[in-house]
C-alpha positions in Angstrom: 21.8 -14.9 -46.2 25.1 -13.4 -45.1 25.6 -12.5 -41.4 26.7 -9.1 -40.9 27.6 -6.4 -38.1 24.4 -4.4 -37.4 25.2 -0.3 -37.6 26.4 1.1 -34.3 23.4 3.6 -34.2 21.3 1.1 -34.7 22.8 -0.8 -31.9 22.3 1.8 -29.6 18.4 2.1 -30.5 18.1 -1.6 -30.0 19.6 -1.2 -26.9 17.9 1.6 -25.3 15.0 -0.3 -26.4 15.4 -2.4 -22.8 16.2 1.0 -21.2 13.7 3.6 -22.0 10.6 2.0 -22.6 8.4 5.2 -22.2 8.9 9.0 -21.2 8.7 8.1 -17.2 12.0 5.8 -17.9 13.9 8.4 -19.2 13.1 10.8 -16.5 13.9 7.7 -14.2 17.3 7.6 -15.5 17.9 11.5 -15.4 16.9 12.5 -11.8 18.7 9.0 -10.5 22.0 10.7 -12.1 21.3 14.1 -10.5 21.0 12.3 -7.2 24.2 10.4 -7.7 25.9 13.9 -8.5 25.2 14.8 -5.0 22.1 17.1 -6.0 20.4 19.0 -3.2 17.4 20.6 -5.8 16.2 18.4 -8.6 13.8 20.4 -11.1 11.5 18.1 -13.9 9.8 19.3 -16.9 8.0 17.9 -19.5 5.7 18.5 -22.3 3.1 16.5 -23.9 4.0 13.5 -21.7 7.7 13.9 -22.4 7.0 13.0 -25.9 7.9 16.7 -27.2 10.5 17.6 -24.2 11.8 16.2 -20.9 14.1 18.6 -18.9 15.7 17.4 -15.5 18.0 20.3 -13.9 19.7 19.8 -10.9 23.1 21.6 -8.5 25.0 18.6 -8.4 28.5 18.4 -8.9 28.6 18.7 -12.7 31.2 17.4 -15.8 33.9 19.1 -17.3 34.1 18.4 -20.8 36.2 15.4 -20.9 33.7 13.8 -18.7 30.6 15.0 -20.6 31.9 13.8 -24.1 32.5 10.2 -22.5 29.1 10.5 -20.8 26.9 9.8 -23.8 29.2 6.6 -24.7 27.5 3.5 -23.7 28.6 1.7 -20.7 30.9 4.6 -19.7 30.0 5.8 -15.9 31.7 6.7 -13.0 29.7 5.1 -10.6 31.9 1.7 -9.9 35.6 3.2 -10.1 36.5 -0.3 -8.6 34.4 -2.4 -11.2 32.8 -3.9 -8.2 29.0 -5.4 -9.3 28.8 -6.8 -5.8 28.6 -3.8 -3.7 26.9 -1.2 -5.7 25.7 2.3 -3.4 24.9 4.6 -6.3 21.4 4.3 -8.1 23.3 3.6 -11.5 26.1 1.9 -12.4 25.1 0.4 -16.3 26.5 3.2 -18.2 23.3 3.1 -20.2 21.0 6.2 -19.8 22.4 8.6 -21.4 23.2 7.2 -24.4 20.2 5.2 -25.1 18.3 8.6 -24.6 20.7 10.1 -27.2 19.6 7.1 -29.1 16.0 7.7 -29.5 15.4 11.4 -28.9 18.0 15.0 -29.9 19.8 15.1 -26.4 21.2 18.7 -25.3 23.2 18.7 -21.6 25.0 21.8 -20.5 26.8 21.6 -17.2 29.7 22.8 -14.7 31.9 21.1 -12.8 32.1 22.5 -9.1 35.1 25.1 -9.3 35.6 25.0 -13.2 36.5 28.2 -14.8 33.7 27.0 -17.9 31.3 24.8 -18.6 30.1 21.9 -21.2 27.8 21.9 -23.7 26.9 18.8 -26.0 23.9 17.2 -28.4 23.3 14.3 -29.7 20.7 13.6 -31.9 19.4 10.4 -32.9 22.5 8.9 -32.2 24.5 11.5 -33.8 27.1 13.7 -32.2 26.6 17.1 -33.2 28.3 19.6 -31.0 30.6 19.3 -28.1 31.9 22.7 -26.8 32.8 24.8 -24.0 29.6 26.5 -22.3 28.7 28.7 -19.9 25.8 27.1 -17.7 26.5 28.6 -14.1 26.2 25.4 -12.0 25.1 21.7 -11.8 23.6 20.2 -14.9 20.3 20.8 -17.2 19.8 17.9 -19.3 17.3 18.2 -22.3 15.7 16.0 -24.6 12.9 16.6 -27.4 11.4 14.7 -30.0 11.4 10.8 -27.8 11.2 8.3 -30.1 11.3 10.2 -33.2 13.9 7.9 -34.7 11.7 4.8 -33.8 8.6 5.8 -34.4 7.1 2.4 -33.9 7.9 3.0 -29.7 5.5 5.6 -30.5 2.5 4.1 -30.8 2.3 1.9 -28.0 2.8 5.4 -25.8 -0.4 5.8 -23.9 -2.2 9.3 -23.9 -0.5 12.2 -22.8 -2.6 12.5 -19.8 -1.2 9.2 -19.0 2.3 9.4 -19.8 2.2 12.4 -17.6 0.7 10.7 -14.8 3.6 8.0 -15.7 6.5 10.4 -15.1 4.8 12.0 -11.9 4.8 9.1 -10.0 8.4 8.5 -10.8 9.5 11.9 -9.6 7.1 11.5 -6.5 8.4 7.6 -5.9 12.2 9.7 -5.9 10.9 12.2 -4.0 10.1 9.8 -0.9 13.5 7.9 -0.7 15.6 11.5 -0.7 13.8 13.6 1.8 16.5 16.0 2.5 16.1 16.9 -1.9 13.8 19.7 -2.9 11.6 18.0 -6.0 9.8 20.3 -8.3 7.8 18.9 -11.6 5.5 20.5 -14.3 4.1 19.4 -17.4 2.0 21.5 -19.4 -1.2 19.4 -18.4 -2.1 17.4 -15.6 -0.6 17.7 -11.4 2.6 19.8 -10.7 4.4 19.9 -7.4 6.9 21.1 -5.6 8.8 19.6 -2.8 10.9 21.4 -0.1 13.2 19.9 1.4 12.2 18.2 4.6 15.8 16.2 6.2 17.4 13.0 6.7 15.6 12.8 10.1 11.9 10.6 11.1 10.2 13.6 11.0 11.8 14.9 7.6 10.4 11.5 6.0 6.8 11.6 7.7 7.1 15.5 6.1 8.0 14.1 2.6 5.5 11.5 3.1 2.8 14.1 3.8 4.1 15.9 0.6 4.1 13.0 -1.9 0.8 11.2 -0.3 -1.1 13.8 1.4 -2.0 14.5 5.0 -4.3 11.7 5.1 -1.7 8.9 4.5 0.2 10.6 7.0 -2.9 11.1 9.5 -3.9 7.2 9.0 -0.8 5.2 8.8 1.3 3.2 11.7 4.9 3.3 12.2 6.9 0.1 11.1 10.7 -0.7 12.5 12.2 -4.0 12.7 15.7 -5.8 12.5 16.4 -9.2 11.9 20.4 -10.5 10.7 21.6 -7.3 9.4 18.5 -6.6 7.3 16.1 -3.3 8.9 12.8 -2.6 8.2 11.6 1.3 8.3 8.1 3.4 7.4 4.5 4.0 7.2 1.8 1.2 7.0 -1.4 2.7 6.5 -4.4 1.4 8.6 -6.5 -1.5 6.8 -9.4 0.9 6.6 -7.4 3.2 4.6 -7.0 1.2 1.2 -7.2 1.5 -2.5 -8.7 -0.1 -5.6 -5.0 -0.9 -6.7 -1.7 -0.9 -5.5 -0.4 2.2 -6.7 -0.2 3.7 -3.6 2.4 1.0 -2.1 6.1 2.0 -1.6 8.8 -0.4 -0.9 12.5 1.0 -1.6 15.8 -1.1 -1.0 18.6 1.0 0.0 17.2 3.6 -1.3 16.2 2.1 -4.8 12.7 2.1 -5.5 11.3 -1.3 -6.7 8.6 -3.2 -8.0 9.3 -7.0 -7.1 6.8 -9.9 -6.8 8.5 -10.6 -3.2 7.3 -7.8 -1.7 3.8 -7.6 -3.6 3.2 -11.2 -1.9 4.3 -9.8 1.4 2.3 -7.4 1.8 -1.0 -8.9 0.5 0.1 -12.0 3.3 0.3 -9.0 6.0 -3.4 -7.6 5.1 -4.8 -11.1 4.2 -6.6 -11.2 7.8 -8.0 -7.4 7.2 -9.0 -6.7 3.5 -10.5 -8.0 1.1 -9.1 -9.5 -2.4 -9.9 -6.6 -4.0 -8.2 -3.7 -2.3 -4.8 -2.6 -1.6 -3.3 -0.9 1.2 -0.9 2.0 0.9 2.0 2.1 2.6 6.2 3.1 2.3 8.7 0.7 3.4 12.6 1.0 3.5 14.6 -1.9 3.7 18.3 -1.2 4.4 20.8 -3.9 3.9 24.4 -4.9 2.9 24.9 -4.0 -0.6 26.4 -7.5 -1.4 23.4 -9.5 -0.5 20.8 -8.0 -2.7 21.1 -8.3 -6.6 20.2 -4.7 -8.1 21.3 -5.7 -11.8 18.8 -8.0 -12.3 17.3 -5.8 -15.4 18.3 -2.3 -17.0 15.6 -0.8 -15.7 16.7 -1.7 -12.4 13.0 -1.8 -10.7 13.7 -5.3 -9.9 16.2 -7.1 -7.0 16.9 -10.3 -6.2 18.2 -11.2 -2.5 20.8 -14.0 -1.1 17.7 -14.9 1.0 14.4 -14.2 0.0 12.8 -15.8 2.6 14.3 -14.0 5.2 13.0 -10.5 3.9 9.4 -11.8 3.0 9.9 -13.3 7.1 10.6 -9.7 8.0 8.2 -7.9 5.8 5.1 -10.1 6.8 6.1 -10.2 10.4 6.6 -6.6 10.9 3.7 -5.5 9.4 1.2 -7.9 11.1 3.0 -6.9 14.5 2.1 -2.9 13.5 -1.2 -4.0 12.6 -1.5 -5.8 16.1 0.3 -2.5 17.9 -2.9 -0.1 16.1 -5.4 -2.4 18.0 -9.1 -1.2 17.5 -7.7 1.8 15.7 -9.5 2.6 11.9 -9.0 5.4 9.7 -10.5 8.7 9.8 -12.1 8.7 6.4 -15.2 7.3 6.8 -15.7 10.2 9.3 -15.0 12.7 6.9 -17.0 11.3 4.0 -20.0 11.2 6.8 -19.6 14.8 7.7 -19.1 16.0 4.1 -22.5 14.3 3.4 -24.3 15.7 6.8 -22.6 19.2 5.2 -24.3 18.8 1.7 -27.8 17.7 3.4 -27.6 20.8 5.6 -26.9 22.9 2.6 -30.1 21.5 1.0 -33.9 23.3 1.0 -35.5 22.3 4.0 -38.7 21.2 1.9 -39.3 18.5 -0.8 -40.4 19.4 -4.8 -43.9 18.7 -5.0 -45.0 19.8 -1.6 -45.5 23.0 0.5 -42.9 24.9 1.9 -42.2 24.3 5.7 -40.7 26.6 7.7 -37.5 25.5 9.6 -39.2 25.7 13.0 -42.1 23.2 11.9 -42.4 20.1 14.4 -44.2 17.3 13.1 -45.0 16.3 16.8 -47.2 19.4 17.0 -48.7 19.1 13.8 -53.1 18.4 14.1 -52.0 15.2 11.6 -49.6 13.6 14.0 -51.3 10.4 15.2 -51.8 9.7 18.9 -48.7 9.0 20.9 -46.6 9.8 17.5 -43.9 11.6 20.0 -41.3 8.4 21.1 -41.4 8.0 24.7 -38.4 8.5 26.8 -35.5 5.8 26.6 -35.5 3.7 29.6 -32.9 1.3 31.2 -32.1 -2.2 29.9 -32.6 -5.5 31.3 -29.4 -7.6 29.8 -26.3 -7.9 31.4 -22.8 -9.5 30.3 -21.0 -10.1 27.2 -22.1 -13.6 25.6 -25.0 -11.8 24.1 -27.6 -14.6 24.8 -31.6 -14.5 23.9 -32.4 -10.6 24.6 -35.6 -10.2 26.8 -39.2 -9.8 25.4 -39.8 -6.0 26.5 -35.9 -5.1 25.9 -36.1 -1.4 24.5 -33.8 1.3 23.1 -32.4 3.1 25.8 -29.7 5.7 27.6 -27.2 4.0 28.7 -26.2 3.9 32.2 -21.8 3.4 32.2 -19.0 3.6 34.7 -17.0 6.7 35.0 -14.3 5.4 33.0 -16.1 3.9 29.7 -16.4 8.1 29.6 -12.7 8.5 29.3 -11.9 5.3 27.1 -10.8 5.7 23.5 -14.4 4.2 22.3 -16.5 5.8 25.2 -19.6 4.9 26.7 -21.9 3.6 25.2 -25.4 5.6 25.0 -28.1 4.2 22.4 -28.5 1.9 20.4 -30.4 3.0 16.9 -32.1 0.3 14.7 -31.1 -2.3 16.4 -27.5 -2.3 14.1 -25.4 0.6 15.6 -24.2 1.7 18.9 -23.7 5.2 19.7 -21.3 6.1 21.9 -20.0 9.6 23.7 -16.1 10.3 24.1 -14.5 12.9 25.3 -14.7 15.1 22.4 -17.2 13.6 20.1 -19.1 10.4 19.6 -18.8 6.9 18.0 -21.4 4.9 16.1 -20.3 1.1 15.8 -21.9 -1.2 13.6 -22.3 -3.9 16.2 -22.5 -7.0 13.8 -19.4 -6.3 12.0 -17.0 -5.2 14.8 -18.5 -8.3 16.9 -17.8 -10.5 13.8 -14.0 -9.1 14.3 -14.2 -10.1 18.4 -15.1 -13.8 17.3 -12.7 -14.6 14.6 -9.8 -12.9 16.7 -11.3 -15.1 19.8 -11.1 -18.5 17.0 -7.8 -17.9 15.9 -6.4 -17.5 19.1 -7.7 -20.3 20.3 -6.6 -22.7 17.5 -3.4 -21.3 18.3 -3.3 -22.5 21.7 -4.8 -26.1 21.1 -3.9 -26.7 17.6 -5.9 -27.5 14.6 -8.1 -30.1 15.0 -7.3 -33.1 12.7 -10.0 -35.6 10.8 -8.7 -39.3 10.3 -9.7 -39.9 6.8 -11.4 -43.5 6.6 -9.7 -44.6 3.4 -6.4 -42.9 3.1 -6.2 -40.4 -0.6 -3.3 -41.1 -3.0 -2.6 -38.0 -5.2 0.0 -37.6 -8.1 1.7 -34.4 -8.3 4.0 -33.7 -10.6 8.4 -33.0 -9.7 7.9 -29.5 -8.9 4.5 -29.6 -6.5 5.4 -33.1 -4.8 9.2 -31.2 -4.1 7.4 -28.5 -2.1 4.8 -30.5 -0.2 7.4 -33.1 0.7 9.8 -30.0 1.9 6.8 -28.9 4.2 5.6 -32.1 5.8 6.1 -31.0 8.7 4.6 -27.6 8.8 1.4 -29.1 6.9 0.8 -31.6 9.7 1.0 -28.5 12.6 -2.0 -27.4 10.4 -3.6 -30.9 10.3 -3.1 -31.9 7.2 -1.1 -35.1 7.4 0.7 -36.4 4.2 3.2 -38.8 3.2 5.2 -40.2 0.3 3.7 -43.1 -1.4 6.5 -43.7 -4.3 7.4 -41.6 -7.1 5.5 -38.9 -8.2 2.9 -39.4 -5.1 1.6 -38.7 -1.7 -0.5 -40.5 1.0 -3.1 -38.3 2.5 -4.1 -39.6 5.9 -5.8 -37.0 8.2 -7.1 -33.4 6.9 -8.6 -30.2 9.2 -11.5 -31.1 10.8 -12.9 -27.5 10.2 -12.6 -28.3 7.0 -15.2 -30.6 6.7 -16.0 -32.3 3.3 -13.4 -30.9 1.3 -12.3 -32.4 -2.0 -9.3 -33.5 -0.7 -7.4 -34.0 -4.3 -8.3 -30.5 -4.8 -7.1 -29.5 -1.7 -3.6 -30.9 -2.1 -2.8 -29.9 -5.2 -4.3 -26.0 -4.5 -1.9 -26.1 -1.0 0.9 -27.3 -3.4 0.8 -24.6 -5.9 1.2 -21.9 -3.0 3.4 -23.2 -1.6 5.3 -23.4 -4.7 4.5 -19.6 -5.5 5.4 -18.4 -2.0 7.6 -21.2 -0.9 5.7 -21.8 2.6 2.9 -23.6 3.5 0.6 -20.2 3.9 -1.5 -21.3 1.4 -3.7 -23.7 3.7 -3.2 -21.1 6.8 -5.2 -19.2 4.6 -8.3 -22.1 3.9 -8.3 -22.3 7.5 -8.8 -18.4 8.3 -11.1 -18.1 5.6 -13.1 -21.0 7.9 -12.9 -19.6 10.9 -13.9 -15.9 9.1 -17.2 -17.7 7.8 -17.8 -19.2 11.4 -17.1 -15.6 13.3 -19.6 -14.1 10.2 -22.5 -16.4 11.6 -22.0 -16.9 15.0 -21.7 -12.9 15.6 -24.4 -10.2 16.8 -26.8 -9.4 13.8 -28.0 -6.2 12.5 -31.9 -5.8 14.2 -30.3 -7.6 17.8 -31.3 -5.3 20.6 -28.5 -5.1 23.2 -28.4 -4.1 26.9 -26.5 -1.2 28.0 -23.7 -3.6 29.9 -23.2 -5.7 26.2 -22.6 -2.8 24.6 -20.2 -1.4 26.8 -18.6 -4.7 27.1 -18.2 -4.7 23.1 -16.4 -1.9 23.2 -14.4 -2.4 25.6 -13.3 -5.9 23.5 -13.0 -3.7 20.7 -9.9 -1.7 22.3 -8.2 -4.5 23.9 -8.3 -6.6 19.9 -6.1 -6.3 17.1 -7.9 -5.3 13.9 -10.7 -4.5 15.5 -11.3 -0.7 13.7 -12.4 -3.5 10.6 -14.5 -6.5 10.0 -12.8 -9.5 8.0 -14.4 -8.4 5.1 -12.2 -5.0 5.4 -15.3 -2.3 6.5 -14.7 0.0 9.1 -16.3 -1.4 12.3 -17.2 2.3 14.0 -17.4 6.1 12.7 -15.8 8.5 14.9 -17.7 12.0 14.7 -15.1 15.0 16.7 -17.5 17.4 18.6 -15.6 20.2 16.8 -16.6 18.9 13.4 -20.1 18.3 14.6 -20.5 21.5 16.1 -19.4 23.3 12.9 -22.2 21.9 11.0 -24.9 24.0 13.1 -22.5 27.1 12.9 -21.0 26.9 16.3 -17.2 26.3 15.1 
């Protein structure tokens, strides 16, 4: 079979293939142009999830008619004047979008140039040009394009539901939205969410507006600020508190001068950051900025441009991790709100409910079971008395310890947890603040007191290493033996002790003593492969903390442990002086905080 030149159309559709996978790329594309053109309102619209029409307006600076003809020509752009690749400040730079639109869908822009006397007008369809004239659109540029994918309509049907191609481009407006506060945003779509943005400034407080706007009041309410520096690289944004996470990662945010992006760098990051606080399974949401010299990032990496590569990865990840952990130090005892606010919106529904059961007779809301000729003798609780226990170490409680009102110092009054005044069950702690009260599940926020108290301690005397009798020869293959050989060092500050032991080899000779019986074969290898994912030796810091976590789980305060009014003072006082301590290491809020104003509201006294 001969070779031959492939049609230029079909060029173009092969090409936008990489381009414009779905509706929300497209739409991508569009509003990163407006915001190149200096845009100060950017307008989306789409119908059935962009499939039928996508239409991006915005008051940028506009083309004049020799600059809208070239536009739709592939790899024409005026976003690198100097051909420059290394140093690139605009969101595109390929040349690509328009064109590979025009490729796949009938493409309509009309636009003005700032201070033209007319304006532009062209359409391309399927790859077609059919119409390039003057117009007489007032200002900026409206883009339009119906009928995606019509000329391929195998990209068709791997499109997910409308619903869900909608939900697709909304995020992608919204993810814009949040790296260009000072832009007004406005999207619709004939079904699901629409919004609309104001403008909100280049300042903090413009971005914690925006943020408010794109994630809602409760991100805002619940997250901690982040700012570090480290070699020309800063780190800006929100982290929201452990206690405020998600079933996916959908709600995470990380931008690179402005770009938003989806890379594997910062996924890892983030989940190292949160390791100590949540569990596998949930995600934290958060919006983080990184600002750095265009040169030492790599933003063509692929044409959709959601991925980066930097000159040194490790230093990022390095300042990632560490300012996020230091945050999550900085927020101390601190927890989200929302398990308050799912407590009183379930108190609310159980107040709106008939004050009888189905089946029985009706009671009137006065009735008092202690005054009822049914109640057995001494059915009325007697009155709480004081305890016996003192101190913190929580030893053997005494025989006739009871419930009881807590006595407390003037000042556990005034401290962010309060002072304690019950305990109920034998599990939670209540305790009254200034304005409102605290319930604390005791087990899980001690369980947080002990592992903090473990770690810091192996940090002060090291890790404990075993001497293995008969020392363990592994084989690894090139890539694993590389990395553990590059981290001998590290590994033995963490007590596992390796060495080389010929080619494709190494001698294990002493392992963590708190590791116990572990397969040590299995262990090497498993450290091996994370350290060849994340290039550090993180991997077995993390079999250590998940130790220690098990040890602080059974060594801690358990549900049905009655505790004396000076323990549970003393716990929360521990609790405010501890990082993490508004969670347990499984990622549970540790304590409920209850506002009086809340509380009041629910007998009608707001």
């Amino acid at each position: 079979m001969r070779i031959r030149r492939l049609d230029p159309i079909l060029v173009d559709r092969i090409a936008a293939g990489e381009v414009i996978e779905r509706p929300a790329s497209a739409v991508k594309e569009l509003v990163e142009n407006a915001l190149d053109a200096g845009a100060t309102r950017v307008d989306v619209a789409i119908e059935a999830g962009g499939r039928r029409l996508i239409r991006v307006v915005d008051d940028g600076f506009g083309m004049n008619l020799e600059d809208v003809a070239l536009a739709v020509e592939r790899h024409a752009t005026s976003k690198i004047p100097d051909g420059d690749l290394t140093a690139i400040a605009t969101l595109g730079f390929r040349g690509e979008a328009l064109p590979s639109i025009a490729a796949v869908a009938d493409l309509a822009i009309d636009t003005r140039a700032r201070g033209a006397e007319m304006g532009a007008h062209i359409r391309v369809e399927a790859g077609a040009r059919r119409a390039l004239r003057a117009g007489d659109w007032p200002k900026g540029t409206r883009v339009e394009a119906r009928d995606l994918f019509a000329a391929t309509p195998a990209r068709l049907k791997f499109l997910k539901s409308e619903r869900a191609e909608t939900a697709a481009v909304a995020d992608v407006v919204k993810r814009l939205s949040i790296a260009h506060p000072a832009v007004r945003f406005g999207f619709s779509a004939d079904i699901g969410q629409s919004f609309d943005h104001p403008a909100c400034g280049e300042t903090k407080e413009g971005l914690a507006r925006r943020l408010a706007q794109a994630l809602g009041e409760a991100f805002a309410a619940n997250a901690i600020v982040v700012d570090a520096e480290r070699a020309g690289v800063r780190l800006t944004g929100l982290a929201g508190l452990p206690t405020f996470h998600r079933a996916n990662a959908q709600m995470q945010f990380v931008y690179v001068n402005g770009r938003p992006v989806r890379d594997k760098l910062f996924a890892g990051a983030v989940r190292a950051a949160y390791l100590d606080f949540l569990s596998h399974d949930r995600h934290p949401a958060l919006a983080l900025f990184i600002d750095c010299d265009p040169r030492s990032v790599d933003v063509n990496v692929h044409p959709a441009k959601a991925e980066v590569r930097f000159a040194d990865p490790g230093l990022v990840r390095g300042l990632v991790v560490g300012a996020l952990k230091e945050a999550l130090a900085s927020a101390l005892h601190r927890s989200a709100d929302t398990p308050a606010r799912e407590a009183l919106a379930l108190l609310a529904r159980s107040r709106a409910a008939p004050p009888w059961r189905g089946g029985g007779a009706m009671r009137p809301l006065d009735w008092d079971p202690r005054r009822s000729p049914a109640a057995p003798a001494g059915f009325a609780e007697p009155a709480q008395a004081g305890f016996d226990q003192t101190g913190f170490d929580l030893g053997p409680p005494a025989a006739d310890a009871r419930p009881a009102a807590a006595p407390s110092a003037p000042a556990d009054a005034e401290a962010p947890l309060g002072a304690a005044r019950a305990q109920i069950h034998e599990t939670y702690i209540v305790a009254q603040t200034r304005d409102g009260l605290v319930i604390v599940d005791q087990h899980a926020a001690h369980e947080r007191l002990v592992y903090e108290r473990l770690k810091a301690e192996r940090a002060a005397q090291g890790v404990a290493r075993q001497l293995l009798l008969v020392p363990r020869v592994v084989e690894l293959d090139g890539a694993r033996l590389d990395a553990l050989l590059a981290s001998l060092s590290e590994l033995a500050e963490l007590g596992l002790v390796l060495e080389p032991f010929g080619p494709g080899a190494v001698l294990a000779r002493e392992v963590p003593a708190a590791l116990g019986d572990a397969e040590v074969e299995r262990l090497i290898e498993d450290v091996a492969d994370l350290i060849c994912e994340a290039g550090d030796a993180r991997g077995l810091t993390q079999r250590l903390d998940a130790v220690l976590a098990r040890a602080a789980c059974h060594h801690s305060v358990r549900a049905g442990r009655r505790l004396g009014a000076q323990e549970m003072n003393a716990l929360l006082r521990e609790m405010e002086r501890t990082p993490g301590a508004g969670q347990c290491n499984h990622g549970r809020p540790t304590y409920v905080e209850l506002k009086l104003a809340d509380i009041e509201k629910l007998f009608g006294r707001g």
